[in-house]
MARDREN-944217 format. One record per atom (N, C-alpha, C): residue number from 0; residue in one letter; y, z, x. Coordinates in Angstrom, 2 decimals, always signed. Example, Ala and Ser with C-alpha at 12.3 -4.5 7.8 and 13.67 -1.06 7.14 Angstrom:
<rs>
{0; "A"; {-5.69; +7.80; +13.19}}
{0; "A"; {-4.50; +7.80; +12.30}}
{0; "A"; {-3.30; +7.80; +13.20}}
{1; "S"; {-2.25; +7.08; +12.85}}
{1; "S"; {-1.06; +7.14; +13.67}}
{1; "S"; {+0.03; +7.87; +12.90}}
</rs>
This chain:
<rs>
{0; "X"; {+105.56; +116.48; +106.86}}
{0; "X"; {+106.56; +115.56; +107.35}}
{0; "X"; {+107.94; +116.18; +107.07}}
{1; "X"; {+108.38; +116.13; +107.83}}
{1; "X"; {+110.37; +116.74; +107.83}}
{1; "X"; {+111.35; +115.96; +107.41}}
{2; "X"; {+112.46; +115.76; +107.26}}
{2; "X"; {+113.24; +115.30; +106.87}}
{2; "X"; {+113.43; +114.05; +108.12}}
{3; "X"; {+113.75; +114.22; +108.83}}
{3; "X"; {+114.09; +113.31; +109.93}}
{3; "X"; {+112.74; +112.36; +110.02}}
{4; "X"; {+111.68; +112.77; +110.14}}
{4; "X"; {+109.90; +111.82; +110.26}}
{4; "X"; {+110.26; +111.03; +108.91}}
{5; "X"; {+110.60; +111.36; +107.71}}
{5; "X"; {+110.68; +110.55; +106.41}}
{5; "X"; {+111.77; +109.21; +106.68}}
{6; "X"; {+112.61; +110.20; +107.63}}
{6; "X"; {+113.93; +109.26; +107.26}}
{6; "X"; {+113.72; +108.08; +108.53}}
{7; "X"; {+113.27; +108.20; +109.49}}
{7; "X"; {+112.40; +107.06; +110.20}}
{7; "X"; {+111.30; +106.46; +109.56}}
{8; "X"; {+110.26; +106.46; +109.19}}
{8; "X"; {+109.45; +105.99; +108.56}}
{8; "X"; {+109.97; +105.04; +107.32}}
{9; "X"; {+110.42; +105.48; +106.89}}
{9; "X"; {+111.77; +104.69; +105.24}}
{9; "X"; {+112.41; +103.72; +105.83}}
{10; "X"; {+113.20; +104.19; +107.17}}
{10; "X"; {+114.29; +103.38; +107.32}}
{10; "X"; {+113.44; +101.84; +108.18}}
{11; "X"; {+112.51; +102.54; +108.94}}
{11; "X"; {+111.85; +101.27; +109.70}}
{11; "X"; {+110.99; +100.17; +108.55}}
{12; "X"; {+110.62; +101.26; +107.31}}
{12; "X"; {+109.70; +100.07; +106.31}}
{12; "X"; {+110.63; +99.40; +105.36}}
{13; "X"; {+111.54; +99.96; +105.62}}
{13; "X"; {+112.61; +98.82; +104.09}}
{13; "X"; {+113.78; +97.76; +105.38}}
{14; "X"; {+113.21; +97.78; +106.67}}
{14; "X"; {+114.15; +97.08; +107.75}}
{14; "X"; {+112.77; +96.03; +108.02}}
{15; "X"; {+111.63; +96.34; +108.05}}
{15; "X"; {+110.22; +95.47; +107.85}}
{15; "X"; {+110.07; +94.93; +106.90}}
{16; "X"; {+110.15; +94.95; +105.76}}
{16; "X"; {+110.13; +94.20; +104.77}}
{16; "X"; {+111.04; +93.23; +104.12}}
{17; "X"; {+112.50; +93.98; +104.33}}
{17; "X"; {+113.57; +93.28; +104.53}}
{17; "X"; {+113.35; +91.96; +105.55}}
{18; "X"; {+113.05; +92.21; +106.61}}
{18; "X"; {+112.89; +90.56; +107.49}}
{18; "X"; {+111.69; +90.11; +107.46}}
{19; "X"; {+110.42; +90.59; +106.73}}
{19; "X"; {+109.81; +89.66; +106.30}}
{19; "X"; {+109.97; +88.87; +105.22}}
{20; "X"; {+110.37; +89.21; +103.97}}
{20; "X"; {+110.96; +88.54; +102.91}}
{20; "X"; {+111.52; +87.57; +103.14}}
{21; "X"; {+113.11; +87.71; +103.88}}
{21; "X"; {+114.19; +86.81; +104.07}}
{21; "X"; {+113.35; +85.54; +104.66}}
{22; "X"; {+112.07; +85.86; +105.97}}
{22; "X"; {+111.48; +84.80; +106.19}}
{22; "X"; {+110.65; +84.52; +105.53}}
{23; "X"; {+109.92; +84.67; +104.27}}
{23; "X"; {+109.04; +84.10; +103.40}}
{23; "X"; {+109.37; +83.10; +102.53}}
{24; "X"; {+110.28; +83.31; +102.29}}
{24; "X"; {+110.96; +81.91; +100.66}}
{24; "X"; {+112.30; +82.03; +100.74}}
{25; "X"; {+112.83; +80.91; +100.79}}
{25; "X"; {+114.29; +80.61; +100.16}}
{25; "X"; {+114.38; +80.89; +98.54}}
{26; "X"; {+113.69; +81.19; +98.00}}
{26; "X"; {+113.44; +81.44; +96.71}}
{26; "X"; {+113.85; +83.04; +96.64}}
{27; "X"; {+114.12; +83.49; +97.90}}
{27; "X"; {+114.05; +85.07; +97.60}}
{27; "X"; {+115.66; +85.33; +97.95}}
{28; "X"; {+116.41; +85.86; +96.94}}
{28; "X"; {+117.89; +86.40; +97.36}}
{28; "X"; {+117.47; +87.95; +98.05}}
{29; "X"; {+117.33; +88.44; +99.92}}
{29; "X"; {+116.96; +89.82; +99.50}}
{29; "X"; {+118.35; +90.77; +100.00}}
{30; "X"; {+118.70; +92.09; +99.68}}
{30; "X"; {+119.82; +92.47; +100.44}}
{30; "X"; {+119.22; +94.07; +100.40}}
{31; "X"; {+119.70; +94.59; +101.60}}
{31; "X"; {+119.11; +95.71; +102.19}}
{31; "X"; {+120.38; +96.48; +102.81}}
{32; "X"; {+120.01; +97.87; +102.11}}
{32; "X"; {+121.61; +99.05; +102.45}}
{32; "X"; {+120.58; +99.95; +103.13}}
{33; "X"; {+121.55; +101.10; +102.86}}
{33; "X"; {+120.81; +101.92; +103.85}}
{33; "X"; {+119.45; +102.95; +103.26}}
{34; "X"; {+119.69; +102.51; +101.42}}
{34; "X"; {+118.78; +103.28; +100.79}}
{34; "X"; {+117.59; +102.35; +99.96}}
{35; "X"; {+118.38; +101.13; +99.94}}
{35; "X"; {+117.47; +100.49; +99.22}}
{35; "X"; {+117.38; +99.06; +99.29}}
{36; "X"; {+116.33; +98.24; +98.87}}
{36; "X"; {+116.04; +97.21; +99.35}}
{36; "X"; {+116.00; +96.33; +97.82}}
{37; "X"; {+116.82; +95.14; +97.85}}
{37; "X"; {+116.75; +94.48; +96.15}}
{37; "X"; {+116.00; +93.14; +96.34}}
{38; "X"; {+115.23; +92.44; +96.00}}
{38; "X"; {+114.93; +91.20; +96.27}}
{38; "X"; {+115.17; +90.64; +94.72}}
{39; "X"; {+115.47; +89.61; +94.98}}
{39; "X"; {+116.13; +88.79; +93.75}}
{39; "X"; {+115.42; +87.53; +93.01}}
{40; "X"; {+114.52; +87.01; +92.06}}
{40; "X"; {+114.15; +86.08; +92.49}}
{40; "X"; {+114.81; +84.70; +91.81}}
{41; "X"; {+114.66; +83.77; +91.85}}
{41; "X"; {+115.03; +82.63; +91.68}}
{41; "X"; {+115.78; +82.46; +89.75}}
{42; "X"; {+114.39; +83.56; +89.15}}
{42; "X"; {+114.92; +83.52; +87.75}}
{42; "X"; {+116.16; +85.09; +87.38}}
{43; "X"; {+116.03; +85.23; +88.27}}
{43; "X"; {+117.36; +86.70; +87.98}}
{43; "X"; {+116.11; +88.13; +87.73}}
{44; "X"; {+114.82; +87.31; +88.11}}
{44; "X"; {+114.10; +89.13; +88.29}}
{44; "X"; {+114.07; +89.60; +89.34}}
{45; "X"; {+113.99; +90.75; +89.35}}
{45; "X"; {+114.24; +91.62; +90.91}}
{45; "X"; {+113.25; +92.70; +90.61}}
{46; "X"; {+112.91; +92.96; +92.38}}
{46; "X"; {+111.99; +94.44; +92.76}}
{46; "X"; {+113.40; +95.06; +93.25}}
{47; "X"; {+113.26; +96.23; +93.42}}
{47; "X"; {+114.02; +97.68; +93.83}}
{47; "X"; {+113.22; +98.28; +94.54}}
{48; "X"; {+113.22; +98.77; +95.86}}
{48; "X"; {+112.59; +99.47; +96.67}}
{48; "X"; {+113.12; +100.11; +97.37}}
{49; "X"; {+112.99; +101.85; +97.06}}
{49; "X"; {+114.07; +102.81; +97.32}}
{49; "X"; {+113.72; +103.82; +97.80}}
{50; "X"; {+114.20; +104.38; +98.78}}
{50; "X"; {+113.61; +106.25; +99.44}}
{50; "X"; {+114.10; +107.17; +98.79}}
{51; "X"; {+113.18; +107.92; +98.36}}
{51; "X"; {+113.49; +109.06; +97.26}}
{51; "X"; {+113.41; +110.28; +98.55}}
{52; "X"; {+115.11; +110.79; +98.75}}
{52; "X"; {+114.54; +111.75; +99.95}}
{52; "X"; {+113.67; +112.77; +99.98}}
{53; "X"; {+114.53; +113.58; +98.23}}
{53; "X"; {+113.72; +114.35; +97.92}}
{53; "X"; {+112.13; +114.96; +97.94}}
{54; "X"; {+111.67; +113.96; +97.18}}
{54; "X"; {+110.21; +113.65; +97.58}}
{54; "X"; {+109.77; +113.03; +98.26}}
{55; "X"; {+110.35; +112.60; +99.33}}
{55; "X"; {+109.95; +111.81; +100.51}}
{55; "X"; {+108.97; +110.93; +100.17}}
{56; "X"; {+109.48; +110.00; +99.01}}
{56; "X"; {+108.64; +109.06; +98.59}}
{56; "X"; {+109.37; +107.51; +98.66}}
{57; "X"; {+108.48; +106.57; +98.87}}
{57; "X"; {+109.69; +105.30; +98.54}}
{57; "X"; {+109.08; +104.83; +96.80}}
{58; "X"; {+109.79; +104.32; +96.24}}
{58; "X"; {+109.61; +103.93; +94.86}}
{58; "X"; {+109.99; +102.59; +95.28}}
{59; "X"; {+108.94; +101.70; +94.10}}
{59; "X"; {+109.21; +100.39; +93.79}}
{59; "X"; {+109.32; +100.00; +92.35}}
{60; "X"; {+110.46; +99.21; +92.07}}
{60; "X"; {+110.42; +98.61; +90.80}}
{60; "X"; {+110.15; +97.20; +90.48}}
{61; "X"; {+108.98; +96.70; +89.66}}
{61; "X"; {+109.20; +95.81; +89.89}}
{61; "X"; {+108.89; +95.08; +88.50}}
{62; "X"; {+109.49; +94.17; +88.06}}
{62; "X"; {+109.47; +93.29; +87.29}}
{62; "X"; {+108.15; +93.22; +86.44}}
{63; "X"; {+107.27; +92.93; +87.42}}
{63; "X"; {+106.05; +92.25; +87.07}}
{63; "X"; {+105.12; +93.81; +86.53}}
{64; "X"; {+104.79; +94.94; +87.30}}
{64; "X"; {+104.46; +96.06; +87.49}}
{64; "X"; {+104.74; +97.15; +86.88}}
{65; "X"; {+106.24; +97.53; +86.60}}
{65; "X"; {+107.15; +98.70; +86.42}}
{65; "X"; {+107.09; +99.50; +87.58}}
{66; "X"; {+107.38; +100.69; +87.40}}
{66; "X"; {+107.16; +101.51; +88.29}}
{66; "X"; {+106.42; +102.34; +88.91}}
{67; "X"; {+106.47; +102.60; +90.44}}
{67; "X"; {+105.26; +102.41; +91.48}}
{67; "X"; {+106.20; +103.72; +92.65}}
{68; "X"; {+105.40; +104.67; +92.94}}
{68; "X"; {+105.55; +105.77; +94.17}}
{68; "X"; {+104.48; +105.78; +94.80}}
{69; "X"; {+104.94; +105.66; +96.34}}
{69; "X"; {+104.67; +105.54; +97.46}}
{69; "X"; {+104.50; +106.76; +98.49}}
{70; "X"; {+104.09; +107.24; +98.85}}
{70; "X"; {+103.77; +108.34; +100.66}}
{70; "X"; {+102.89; +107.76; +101.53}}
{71; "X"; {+103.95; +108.68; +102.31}}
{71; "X"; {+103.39; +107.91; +103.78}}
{71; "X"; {+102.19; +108.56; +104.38}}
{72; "X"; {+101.39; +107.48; +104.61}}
{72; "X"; {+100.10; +108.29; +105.15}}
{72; "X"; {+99.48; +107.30; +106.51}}
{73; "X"; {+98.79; +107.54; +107.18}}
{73; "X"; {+98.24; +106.78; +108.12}}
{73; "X"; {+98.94; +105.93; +108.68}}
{74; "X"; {+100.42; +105.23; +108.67}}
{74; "X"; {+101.24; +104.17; +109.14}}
{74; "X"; {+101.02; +103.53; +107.47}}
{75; "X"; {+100.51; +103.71; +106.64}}
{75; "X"; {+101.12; +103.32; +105.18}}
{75; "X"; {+101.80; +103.61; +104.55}}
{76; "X"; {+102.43; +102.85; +103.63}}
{76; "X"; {+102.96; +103.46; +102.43}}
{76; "X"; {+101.93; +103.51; +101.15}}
{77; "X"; {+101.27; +104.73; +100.90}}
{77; "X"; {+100.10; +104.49; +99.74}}
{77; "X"; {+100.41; +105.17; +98.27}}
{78; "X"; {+100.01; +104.49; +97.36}}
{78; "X"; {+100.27; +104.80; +95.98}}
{78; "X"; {+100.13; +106.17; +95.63}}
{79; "X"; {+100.42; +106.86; +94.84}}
{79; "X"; {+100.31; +108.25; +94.41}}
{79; "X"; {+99.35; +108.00; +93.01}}
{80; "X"; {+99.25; +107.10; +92.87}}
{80; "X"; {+98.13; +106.38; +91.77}}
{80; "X"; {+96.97; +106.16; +92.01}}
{81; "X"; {+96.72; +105.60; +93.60}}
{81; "X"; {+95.50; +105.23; +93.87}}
{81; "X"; {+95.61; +104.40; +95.27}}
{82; "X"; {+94.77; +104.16; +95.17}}
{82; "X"; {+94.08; +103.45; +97.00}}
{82; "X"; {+95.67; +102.43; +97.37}}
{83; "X"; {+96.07; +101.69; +96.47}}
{83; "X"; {+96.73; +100.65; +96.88}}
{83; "X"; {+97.95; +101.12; +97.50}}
{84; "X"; {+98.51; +100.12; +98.63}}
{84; "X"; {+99.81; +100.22; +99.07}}
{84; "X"; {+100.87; +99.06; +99.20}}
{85; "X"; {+102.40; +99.80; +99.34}}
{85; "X"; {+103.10; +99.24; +99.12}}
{85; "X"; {+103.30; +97.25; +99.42}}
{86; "X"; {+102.65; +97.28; +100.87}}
{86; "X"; {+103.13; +95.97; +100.65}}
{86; "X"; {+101.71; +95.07; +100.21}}
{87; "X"; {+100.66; +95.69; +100.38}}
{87; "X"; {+99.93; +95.37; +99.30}}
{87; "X"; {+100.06; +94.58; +97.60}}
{88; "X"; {+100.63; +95.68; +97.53}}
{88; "X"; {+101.20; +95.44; +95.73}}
{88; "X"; {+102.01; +94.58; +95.66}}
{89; "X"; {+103.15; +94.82; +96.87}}
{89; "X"; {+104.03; +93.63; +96.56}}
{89; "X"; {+104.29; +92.29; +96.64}}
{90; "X"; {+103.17; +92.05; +97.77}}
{90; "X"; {+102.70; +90.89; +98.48}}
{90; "X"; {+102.06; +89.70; +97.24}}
{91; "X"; {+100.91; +90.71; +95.86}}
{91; "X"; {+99.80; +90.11; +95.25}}
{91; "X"; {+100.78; +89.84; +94.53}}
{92; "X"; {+101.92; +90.41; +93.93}}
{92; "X"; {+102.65; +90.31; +93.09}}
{92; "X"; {+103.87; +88.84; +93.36}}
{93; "X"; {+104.38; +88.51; +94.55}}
{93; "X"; {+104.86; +87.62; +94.71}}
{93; "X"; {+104.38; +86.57; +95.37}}
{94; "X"; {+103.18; +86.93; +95.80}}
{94; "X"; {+102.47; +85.26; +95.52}}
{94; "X"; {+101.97; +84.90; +94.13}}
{95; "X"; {+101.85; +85.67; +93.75}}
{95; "X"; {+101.37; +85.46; +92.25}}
{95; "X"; {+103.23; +84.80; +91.49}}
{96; "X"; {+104.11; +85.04; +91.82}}
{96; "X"; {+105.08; +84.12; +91.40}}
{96; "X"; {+105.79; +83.02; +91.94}}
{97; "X"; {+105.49; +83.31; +93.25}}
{97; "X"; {+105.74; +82.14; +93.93}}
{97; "X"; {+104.96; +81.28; +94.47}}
{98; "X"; {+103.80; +81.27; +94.25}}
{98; "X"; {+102.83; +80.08; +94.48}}
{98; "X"; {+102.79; +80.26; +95.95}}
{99; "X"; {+102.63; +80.54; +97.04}}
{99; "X"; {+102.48; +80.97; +98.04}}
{99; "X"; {+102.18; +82.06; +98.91}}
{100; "X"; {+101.59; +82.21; +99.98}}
{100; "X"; {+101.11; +83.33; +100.76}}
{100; "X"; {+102.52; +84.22; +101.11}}
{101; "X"; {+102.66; +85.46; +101.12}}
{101; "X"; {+103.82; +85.96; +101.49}}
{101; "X"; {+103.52; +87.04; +102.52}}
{102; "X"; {+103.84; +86.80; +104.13}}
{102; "X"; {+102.56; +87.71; +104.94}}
{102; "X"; {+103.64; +88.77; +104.92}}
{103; "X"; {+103.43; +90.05; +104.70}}
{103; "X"; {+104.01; +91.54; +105.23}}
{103; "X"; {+103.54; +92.09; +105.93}}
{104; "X"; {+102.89; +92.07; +106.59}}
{104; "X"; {+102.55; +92.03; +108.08}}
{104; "X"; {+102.08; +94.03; +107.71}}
</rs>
């Protein structure tokens, strides 16, 4: 993957997740630049979800988890840890605090 394939792929999954969030919960403060994605939650904890150009990886931080790297594979974003992917993880993780289904499509 090249620089330009990373930097589409990044920019379309943190612009996807970004408007799924905002429509999942009013519970979620989220705000989205051009590198990174913050979601906020109700008690002042936050995920961080960021494109590492370098390694053409996206990283997630998250509260509940710590920290989590991502590559792109198949139309995923998949763990460098193991099978799981990004909105996977993030999905189990905030229904698990917000008492509700959170679809990321």
């Amino acid at each position: 993957m090249d620089d330009s394939d990373f930097d589409t792929l990044a920019t379309a999954e943190l612009d996807h997740l970004a408007e799924r969030l905002e429509a999942a919960s009013e519970a979620l403060e989220v705000d989205l630049d051009a590198e990174a994605l913050t979601v906020e939650l109700e008690d002042g904890r936050q995920y961080l979800i960021s494109r590492h150009n370098i390694k053409r990886e996206m990283w997630l931080s998250s509260p509940v988890s710590g920290a989590h790297h991502f590559v792109a594979g198949d139309g995923l974003w998949r763990s460098t840890r193991g099978p799981e992917t990004l909105r996977a993880l993030l999905r189990q993780e905030l229904v698990a605090l917000l008492g509700h289904d959170v679809e990321l499509g």
